[in-house]
N, C-alpha and C positions, 0 to 999 in steps of 0.2 A: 298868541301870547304864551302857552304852556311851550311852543316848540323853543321859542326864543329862551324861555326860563331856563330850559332843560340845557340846550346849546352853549349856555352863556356858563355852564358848569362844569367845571374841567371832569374828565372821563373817570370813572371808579371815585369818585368823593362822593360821600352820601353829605346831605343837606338835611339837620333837625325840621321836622315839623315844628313849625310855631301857631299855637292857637292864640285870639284874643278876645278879652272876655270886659265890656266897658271901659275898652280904652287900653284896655294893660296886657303887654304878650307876654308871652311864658311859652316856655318847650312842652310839647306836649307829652313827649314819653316819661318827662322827670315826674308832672302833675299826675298821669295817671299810677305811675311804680308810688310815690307820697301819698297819694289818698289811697289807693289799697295797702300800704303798709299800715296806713291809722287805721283803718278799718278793721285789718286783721287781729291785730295788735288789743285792740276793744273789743272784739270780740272774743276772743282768745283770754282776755281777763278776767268779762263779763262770764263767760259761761266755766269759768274755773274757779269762781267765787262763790264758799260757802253761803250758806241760809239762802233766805228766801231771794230773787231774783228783781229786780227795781224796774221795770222795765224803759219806763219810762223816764226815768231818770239817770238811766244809761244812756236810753237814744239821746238826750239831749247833749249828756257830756262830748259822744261820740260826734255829733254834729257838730258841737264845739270845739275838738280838738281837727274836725276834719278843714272846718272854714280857718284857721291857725296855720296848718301845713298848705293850704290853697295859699294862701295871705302871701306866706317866708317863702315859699317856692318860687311864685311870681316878682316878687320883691326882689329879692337875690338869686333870681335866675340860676338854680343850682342844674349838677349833674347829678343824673341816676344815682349814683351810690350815695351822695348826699341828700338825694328827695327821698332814699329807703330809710335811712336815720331819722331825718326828717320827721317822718308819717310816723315812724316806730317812737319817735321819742313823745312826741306830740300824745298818742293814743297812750301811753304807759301812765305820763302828765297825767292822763284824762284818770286813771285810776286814783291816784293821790287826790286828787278834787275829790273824788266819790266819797274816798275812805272820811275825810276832812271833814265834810259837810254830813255826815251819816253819823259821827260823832261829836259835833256842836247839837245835829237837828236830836241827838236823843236825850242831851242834858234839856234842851231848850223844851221836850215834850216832858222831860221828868219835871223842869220847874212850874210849866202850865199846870200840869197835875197838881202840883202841890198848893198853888196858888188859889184854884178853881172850890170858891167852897159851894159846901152842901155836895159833895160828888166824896164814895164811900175811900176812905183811905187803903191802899194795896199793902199789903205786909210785904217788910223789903228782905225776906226770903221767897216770899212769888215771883216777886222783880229780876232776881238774883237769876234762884231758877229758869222764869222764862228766857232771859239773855241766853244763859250757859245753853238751852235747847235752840236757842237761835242760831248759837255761832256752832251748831253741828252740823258736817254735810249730808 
């Protein structure tokens, strides 16, 4: 069967690898160049991003923006240079979610505070302060 495949392919033409994954193919050099470009990309943000480190709500974003470039790569059957934008754009995304959600989640813990009674009230010069010492690298 492989000598026939080979035969059947005119001399000097390469032939993409195609993976399939539940039904759906995809080229497989575009999939892996898009998921290590998200990968990187998350990384590369994550660990360049002042204060304290999320970890776990990086992995999550990262996972999310990596099953996203899987998704549109498979989808639309891209070429290499289109799965490197792809992953790259997809992982950057990933950082705007972070930022987004790290600034709703800290009104949302200042309003719980303020709601929560019999719990001692924080002076909003300590508040202040701690921020300004957060967003330090």
């Amino acid at each position: 069967m492989m000598k026939e495949q080979a035969m059947s392919a005119a001399p000097g033409v390469t032939v993409p690898v195609v993976w399939s994954f539940l039904g759906y193919h995809f080229p497989a050099g575009s999939m892996i160049v898009g998921l290590l470009a998200c990968l990187m990309v998350r990384l590369f943000i994550t660990l360049d991003a002042p204060g304290p480190k999320r970890w776990l709500l990086d992995m999550i974003i990262t996972g999310i923006a990596m099953l996203v470039t899987a998704v549109w790569i498979a989808e639309h059957q891209v070429d290499l240079f289109a799965a490197l934008g792809t992953g790259g754009t997809a992982g950057a995304v990933g950082a705007g979610i972070i930022s987004f959600f790290k600034r709703r989640g800290q009104s949302a813990i200042d309003a719980l505070d303020a709601a929560l009674p019999g719990k001692p009230a924080v002076p909003p010069e300590m508040t202040a302060t701690l921020r300004e010492i957060d967003k330090l690298p």
